[in-house]
C-alpha positions in Angstrom: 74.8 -71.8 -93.4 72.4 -71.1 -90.7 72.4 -73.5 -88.4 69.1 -75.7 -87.6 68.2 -75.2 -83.6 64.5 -76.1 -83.8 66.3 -79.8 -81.9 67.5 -77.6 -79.2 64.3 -76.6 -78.3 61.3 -78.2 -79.4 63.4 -82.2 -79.1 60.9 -85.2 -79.2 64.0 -86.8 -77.1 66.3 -86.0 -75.2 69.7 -87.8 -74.1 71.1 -86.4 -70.2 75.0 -87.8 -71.0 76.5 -88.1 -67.7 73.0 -88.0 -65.1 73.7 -88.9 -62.3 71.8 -90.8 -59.4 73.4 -87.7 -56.8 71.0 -85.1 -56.3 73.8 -83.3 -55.4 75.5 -83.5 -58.8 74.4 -81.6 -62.4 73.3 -84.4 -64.1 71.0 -85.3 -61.3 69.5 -82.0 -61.7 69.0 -82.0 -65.2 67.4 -85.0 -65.7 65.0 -84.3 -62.9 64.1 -81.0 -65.0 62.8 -83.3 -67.9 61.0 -86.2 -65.5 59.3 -83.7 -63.7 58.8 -80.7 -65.6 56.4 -80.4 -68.7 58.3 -82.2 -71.0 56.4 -84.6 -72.6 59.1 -86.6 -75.0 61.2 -89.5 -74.4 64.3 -89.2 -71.8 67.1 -91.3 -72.3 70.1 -91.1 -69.0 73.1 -91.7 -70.0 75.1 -93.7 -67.1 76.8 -97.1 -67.7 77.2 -97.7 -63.7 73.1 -97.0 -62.9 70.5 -99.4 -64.2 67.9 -96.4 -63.7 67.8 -93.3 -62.4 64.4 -91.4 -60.9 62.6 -94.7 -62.2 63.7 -93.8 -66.1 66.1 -96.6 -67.3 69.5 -95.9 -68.2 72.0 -96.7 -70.9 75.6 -97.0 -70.8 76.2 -95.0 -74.0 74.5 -93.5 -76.9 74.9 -95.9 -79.3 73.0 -98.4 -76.4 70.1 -96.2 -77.4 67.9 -98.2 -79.7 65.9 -95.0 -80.9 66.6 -91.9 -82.7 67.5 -89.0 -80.3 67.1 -85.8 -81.1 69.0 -83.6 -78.7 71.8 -84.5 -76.3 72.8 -82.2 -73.1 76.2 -83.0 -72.2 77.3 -82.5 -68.0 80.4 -84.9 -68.3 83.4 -83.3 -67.0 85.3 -81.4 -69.6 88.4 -83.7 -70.6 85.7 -86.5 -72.0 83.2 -84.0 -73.8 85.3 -84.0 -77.4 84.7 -88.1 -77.3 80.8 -87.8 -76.4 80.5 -85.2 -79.2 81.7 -87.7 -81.5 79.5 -90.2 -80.0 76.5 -88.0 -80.4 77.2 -87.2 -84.6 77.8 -91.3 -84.6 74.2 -91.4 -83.7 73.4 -88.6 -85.8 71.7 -86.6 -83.0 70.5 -83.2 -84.3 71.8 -80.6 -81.9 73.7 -80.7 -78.7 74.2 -78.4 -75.4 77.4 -78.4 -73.6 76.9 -77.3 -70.0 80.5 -79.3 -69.2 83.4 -76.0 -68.7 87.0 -76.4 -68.4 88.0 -74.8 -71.6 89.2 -71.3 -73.6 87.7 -69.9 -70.6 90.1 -71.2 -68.2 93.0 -71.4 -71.0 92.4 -75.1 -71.7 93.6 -74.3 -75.6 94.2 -78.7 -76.4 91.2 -79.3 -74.9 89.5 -76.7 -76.9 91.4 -78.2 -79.9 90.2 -80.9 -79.7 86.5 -80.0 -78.8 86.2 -77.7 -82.1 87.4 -80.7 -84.1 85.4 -83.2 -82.9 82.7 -80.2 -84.2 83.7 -79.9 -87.1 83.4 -83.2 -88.5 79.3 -83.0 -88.0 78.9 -79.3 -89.2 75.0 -79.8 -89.5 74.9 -81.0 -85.9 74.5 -77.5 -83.8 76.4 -77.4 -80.9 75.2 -74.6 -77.7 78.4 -74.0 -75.1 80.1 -75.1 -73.7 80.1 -73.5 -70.3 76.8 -72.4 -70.1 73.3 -73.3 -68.9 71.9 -74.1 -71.9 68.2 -73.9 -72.5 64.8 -73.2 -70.7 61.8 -73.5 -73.3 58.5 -72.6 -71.1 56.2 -74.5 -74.4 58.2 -77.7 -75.0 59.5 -77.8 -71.8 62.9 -78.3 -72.7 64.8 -77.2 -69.6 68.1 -77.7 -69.3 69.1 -75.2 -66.4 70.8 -77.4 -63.4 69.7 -74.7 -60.9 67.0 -76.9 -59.0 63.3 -75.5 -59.0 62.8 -74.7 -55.4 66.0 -72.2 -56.0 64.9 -71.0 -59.4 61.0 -70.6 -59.9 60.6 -70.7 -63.5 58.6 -68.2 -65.6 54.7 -68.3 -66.6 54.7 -68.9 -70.7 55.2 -65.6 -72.6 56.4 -64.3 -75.4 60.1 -62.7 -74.4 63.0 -64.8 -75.1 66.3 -63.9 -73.6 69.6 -64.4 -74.8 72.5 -64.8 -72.3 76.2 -65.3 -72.7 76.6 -65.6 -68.8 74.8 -68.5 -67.2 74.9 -67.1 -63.6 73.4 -63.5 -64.9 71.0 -64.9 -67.0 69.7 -67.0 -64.0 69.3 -64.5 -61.8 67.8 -62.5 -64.2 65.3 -65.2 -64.5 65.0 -65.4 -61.2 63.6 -61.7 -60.9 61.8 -62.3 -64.3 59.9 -65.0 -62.5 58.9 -63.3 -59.4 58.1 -59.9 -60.7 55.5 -62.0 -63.0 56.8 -61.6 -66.3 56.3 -64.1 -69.1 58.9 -65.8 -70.9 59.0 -67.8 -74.1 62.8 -68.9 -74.5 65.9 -68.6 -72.2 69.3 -69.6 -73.6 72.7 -69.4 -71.7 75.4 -70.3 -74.5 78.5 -69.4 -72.8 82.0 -69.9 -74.5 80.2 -69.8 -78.0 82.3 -72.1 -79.9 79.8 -73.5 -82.7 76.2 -71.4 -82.1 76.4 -67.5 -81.1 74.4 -64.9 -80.3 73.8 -64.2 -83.8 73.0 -67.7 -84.6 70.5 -67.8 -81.3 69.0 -64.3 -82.6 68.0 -65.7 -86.6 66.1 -68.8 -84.5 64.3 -66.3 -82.6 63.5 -64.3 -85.3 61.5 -66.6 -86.4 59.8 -68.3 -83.1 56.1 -67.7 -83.1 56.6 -67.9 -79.8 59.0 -64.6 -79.4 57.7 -60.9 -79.6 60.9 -59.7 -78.2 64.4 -60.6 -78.5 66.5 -59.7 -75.1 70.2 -60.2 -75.4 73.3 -59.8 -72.8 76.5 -60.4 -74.2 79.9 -59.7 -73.6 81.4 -60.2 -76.7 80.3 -60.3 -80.4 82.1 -63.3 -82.0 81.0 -61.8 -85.3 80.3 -58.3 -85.4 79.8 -58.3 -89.1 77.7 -61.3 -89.0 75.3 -59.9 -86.2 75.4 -56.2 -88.0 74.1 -57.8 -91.0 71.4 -60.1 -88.8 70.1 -57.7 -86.5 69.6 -54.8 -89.3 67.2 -56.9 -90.7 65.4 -58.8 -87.8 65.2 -55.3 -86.1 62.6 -54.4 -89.2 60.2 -56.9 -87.7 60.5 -57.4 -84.4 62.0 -55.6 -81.9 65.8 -56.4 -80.5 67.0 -55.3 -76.9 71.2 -55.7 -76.2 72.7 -54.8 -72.6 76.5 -55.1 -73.4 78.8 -56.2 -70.9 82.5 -55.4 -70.9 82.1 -51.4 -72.1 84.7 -50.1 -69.7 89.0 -51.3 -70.2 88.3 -53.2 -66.7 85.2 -54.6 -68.0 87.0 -56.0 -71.2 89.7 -57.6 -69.3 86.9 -59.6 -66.9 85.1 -60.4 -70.3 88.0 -62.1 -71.5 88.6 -64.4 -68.3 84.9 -65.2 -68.2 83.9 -66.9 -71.5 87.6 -66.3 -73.4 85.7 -63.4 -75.6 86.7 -60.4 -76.7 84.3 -57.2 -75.6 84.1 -54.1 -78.5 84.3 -50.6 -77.4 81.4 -48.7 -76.1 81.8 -46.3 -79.1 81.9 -49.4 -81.4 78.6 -50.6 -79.9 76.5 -47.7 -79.8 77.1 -47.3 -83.6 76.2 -51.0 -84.3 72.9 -49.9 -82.4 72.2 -47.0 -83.9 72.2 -48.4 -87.4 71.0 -51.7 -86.8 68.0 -50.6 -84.6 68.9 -52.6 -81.9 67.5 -50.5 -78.5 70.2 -50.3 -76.1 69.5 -50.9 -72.5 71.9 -49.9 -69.5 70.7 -51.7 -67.0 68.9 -55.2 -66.7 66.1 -53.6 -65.0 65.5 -51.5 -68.2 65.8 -54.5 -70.4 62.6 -56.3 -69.1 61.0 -52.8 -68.8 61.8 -52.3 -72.9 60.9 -56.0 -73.4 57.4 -56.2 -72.0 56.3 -52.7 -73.1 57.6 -53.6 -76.8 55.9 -57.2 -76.2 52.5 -55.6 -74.9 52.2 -52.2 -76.4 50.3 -51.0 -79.5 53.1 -49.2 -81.4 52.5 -45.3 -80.8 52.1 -42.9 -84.2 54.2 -40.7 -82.6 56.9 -38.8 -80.1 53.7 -37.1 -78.5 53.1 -37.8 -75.1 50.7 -37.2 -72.7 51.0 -36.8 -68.6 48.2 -37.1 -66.3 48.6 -36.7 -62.6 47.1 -36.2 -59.6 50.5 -35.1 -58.1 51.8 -32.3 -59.7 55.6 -32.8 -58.8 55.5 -35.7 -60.6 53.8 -34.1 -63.3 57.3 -32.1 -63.5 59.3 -35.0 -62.9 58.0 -36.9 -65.7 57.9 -33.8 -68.2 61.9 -33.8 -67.8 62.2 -37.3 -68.5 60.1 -37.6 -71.4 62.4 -34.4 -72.8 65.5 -35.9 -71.7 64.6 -38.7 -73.5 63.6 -37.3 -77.0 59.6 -38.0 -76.7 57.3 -34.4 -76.8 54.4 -32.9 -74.9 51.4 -33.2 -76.6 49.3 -30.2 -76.8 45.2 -31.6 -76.3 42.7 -30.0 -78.5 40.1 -28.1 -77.0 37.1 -30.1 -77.5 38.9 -33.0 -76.0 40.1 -30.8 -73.1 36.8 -29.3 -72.5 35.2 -32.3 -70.9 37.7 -32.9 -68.5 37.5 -29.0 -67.3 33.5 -30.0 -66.7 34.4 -32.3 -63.7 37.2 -30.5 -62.5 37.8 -27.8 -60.0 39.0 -24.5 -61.4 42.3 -25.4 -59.7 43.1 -28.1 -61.5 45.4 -27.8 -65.0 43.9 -29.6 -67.7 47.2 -28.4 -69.8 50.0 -30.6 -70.3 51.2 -32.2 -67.3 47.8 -32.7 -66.7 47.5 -32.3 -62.8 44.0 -33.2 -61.9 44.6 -32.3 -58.5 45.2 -34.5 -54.7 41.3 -34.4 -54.7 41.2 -35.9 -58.2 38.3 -39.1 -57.8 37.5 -41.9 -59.9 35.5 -40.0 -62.2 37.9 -37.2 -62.9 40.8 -39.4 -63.8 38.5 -41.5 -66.0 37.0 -38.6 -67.9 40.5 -37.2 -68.5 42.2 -40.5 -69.8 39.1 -41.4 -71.9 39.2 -37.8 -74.1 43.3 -38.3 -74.0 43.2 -41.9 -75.9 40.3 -40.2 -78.4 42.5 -36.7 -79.3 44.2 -37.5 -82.8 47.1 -35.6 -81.1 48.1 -37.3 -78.2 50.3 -40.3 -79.4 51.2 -41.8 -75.8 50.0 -41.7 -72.3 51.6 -41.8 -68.9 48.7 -42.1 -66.5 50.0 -40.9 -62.7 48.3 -42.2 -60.0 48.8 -41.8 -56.4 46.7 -43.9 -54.2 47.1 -42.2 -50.7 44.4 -39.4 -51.5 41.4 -40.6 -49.9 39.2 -39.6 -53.2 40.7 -42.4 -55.2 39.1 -45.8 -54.1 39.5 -49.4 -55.2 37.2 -49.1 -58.2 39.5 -47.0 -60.5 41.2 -50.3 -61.3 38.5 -51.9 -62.9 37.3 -48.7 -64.4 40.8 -47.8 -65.7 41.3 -51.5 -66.9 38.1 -51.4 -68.8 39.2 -48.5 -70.8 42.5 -49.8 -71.5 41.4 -53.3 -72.6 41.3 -52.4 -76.3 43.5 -49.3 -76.9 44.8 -48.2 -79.9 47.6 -46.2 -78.3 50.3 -47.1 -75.4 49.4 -46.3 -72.1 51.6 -46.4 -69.2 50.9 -45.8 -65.5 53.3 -44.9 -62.8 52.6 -45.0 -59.0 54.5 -45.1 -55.8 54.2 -45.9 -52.6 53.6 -49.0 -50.4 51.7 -51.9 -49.7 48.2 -50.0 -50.8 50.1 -48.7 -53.8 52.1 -51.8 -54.8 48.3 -54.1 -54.2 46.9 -51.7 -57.1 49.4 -51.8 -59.2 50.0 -55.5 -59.2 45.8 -56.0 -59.8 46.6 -53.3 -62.9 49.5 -55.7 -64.2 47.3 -59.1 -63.6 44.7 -56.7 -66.2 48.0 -56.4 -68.8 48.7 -52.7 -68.2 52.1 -52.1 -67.5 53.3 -50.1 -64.6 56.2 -48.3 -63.2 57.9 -46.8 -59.9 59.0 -43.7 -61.2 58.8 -41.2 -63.8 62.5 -42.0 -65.6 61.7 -45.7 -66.0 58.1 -45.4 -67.5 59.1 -42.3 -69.7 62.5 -44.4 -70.9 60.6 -47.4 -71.7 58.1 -45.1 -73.4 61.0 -43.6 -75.6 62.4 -47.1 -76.3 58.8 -48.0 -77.4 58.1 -44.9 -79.8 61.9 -44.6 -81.3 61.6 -48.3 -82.2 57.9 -47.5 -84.1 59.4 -44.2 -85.3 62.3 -46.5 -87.1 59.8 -48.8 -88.3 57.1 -46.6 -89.7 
């Protein structure tokens, strides 16, 4: 039975069971998350030594509680967590996140005995962790992270959700997320997976209106079958992105001291991917670039692609990496060609790379990438511009950005450079066109974007 995690995320109330009035301390952190965050339902602290903590009154044990509660994060140390578990099905709280550790990962077996029984008596209570982070919704404001704010910055609201087995990765990762801009709907850290797995975490998002793209690390499947079966079908709807840790022997054996799981080959994996349709990413990096093309992106019609420069080595450069990664040249009809030849030099090479020349101004690059999104045969674009030729001013942002605004085909640009370059290219990501530093990353993420359409169409 699939279990019910709307609680986990969308709780009208939360219980912090073991906040703390430290603010060096977890449950100090955690409960400030919800008081001064965006949450907006009721908080209920758990302490039965503190009248109130951060001005929210306290109670000395669930059942003290003389409303419903809805979701219960758990930061008692780990030898009292099986008795608070019980407490919280007593109550008949609707989900739970364990951010306590001390268990199979550290080869606590009784203790984990005694944790999966206490489980198991409320099977329709879900249970995230233990060892883990737990949760960051950026539209409920559910945020159960106990990494304080001014460390971690969290995201702007958007509409990837990552997936996390480690808590320290996935933070990090968030970290990055947050200050290269990118928008995220759901975070979940879910460490030793005892009761809810990545599968489990998957069939919620699968369903989030809130989620365009599903980003997951793991280092081992608890279920292979059970995710096989999942992500073949979610994949058919909306996209799915794994970076798996643990690949290598070495790699297996850290897996298994980390969260107590067990890692599958890397020939194991890339057949699971390959016939569910999950994209494979091999480096965290690649995973956001995957996620917010696939979240962004209208889905091409083709393996088409293509390249317009104004530098011609990285007219080359690209053209290897979109063959190295199974996307094609696309070959522009004449009449679409022929404008672009009417305000260019007799240099330039309105072929495919297009290289438009060092001279290349606003106008040039603008008539060349309007006639490329209106030729039938070009499926993709990767739009090369370098901003240190003194022809190409300021302007081409807005000029390129109006074009874009309603396009019908993916675009992606590339540029490279400095602070001139990088000041452009962030005013062409505020517009919602996505960029790149260099011609492997922009033509992978195009490939992951047109093999997932290819799959779907």
């Amino acid at each position: 039975m699939q279990p019910n995690l709307k609680f986990a995320f969308n709780a009208k109330s939360v219980a912090i069971v073991g906040a703390s009035r430290n603010p060096g301390k977890i449950g100090y952190v955690v409960l400030e998350n919800f008081v001064k965050g965006n949450y907006k339902g009721k908080i209920y602290p758990i302490n039965p030594e503190a009248k109130e903590i951060l001005q929210v009154k306290c109670f000395s044990t669930l059942s003290k509680i003389p409303h419903d509660v809805e979701l219960a994060v758990v930061v008692v140390p780990g030898a009292f967590v099986p008795k608070v578990i019980e407490e919280c099905g007593q109550k008949k709280v609707k989900a739970a996140i364990i951010i306590s550790a001390g268990f199979h990962e550290v080869g606590n077996e009784e203790l984990t005995r005694q944790l999966q029984a206490a489980m198991g008596k409320y099977p329709h209570m879900p249970v995230i962790g233990p060892n883990c982070l737990g949760v960051l919704d950026s539209y409920s404001g559910v945020d159960t992270l106990f990494l304080p704010r001014y460390r971690l910055n969290r995201p702007k609201k958007g509409n990837i959700s990552f997936i996390s087995q480690s808590g320290a990765l996935g933070s990090a990762v968030l970290d990055w997320a947050g200050a290269k801009d990118y928008g995220i709907s759901k975070f979940i850290s879910y460490g030793n997976a005892m009761n809810v797995d990545e599968t489990d975490l998957m069939e919620f998002l699968a369903q989030d209106k809130e989620t365009s793209v599903i980003a997951i690390y793991a280092e081992g499947i608890r279920n292979g079958r059970k995710f096989f079966e999942s992500a073949k079908r979610i994949t058919k709807t909306k996209p799915v992105i794994l970076i798996k840790g643990g690949l290598s022997d070495a790699g297996g054996k850290a897996t298994a001291s980390h969260t107590g799981s067990l890692a599958g080959s890397a020939q194991v994996i890339d057949a699971v991917m390959k016939q569910t349709g999950v994209i494979h990413a091999k480096t965290m990096e690649e995973v956001f670039d995957f996620a917010r093309v696939l979240a962004s992106e209208p889905r091409p019609k083709g393996k088409r692609v293509q390249i317009i420069t104004n530098g011609g080595g990285y007219g080359v450069l690209t053209t290897d990496a979109i063959s190295f990664n199974g996307l094609q040249l696309a070959q522009m009809q004449e009449k679409f060609r022929k404008p672009i030849m009417a305000v260019s030099p007799s240099y330039a090479v309105i072929k495919n790379p297009m290289d438009l020349t060092g001279d290349a101004d606003n106008n040039r690059f603008l008539v060349a990438l309007q006639n490329a999104m209106a030729d039938p045969g070009v499926d993709s674009i990767i739009l090369i511009m370098l901003f240190q030729v003194p022809t190409l001013d300021s302007d081409i942002i807005e000029g390129v950005s109006g074009l874009l605004r309603n396009r019908k085909k993916p675009i992606l640009v590339m540029s490279v450079g400095g602070e001139f370059a990088q000041m452009h290219m962030h005013l062409l990501e505020r517009e919602g066109i996505n960029t790149f530093n260099e011609p492997t990353t922009a033509a992978r993420a195009m490939a992951g974007l047109t093999h997932y359409a290819m799959k779907r169409n």
